[in-house]
Every structure is written in C-alpha cells, then in structure tokens.
C-alpha positions as CSV (number, residue, x, y, z in Angstrom):
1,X,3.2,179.7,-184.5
2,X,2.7,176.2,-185.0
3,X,2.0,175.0,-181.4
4,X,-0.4,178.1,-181.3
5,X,-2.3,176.5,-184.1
6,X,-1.9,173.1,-182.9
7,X,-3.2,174.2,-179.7
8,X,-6.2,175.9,-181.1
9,X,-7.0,172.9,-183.2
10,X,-7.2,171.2,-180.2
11,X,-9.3,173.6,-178.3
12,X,-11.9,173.7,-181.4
13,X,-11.9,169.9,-181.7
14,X,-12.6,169.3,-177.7
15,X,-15.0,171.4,-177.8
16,X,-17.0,170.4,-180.9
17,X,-16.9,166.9,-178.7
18,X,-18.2,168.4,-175.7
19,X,-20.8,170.1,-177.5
20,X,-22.1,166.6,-179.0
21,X,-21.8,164.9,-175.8
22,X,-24.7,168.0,-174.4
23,X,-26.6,167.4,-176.9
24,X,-27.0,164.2,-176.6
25,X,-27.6,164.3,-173.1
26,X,-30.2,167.2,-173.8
27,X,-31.9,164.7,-176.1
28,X,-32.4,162.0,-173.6
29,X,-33.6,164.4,-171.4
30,X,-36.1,165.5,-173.6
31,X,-36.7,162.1,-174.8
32,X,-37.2,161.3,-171.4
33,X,-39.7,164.5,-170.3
34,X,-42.0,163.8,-173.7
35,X,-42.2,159.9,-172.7
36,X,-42.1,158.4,-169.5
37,X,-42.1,161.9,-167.2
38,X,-45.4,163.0,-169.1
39,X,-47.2,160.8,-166.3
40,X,-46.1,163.2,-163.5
41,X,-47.7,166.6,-165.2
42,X,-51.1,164.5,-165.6
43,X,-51.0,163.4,-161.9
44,X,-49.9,167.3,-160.7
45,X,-52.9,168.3,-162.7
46,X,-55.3,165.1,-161.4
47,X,-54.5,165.7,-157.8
48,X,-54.3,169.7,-158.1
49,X,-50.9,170.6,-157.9
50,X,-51.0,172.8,-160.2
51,X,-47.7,173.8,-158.5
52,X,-45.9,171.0,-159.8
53,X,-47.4,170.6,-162.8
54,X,-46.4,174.2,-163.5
55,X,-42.8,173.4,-162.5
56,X,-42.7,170.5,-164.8
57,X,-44.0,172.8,-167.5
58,X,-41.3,175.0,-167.2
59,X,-38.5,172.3,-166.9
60,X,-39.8,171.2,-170.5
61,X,-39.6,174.3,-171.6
62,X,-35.8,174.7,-170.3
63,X,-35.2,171.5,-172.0
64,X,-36.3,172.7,-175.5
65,X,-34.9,176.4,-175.2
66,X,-31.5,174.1,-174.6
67,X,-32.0,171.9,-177.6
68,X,-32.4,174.7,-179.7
69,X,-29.3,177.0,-178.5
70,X,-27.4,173.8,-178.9
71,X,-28.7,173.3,-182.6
C-alpha cells in the first residue's frame, strides 16, 4: 500500500512539473505572438493576405484558449 502511494505521489508531483513547464512555454508563445509576431498579421493585412492574417488570428486564439485551460 505504501509503494502504491509512493507511486502516486510521484505521478502527481511529475505531472504538476510538466504542467508548469507548458505553461511556461505557452507564455512565451504568447509573449512572443502579442510582441514581435504582431508585425506579420499587419503585413498579411498590408499586402492582402487576408489568408494569412486570418491564420495568424486563429493561432492567437489557440494560444489563449491554451493558457486558459492550463490556468
């Protein structure tokens, strides 16, 4: 019964850590999209690819709908 708990102890506390390590990376991502990456929706929209700029639209979007499922 004790290895079982052990064991589950473990499992909780691995994947509390993995779950910090995403979020972090989600955060850079985002950090990344709202900063430097803005440039490329305003150049889809300058130069009418509306296309792309759609896309990167929607890869923001994915980006938030992560951070909040991770919160």
């Amino acid at each position: 019964m004790n290895d079982q708990i052990k064991a589950l102890n473990t499992y909780f506390w691995n994947v509390g850590n993995d779950i910090a390590d995403i979020r972090l990376l989600a955060e850079g991502a985002l950090a990344l999209y709202e900063g430097d990456a803005e440039l490329l929706h305003r150049l889809g929209m300058k130069n009418n690819e509306e296309v792309a700029a759609s896309a990167f639209d929607t890869i923001g979007t994915a980006l938030y709908d992560l951070r909040e499922k991770i919160a």
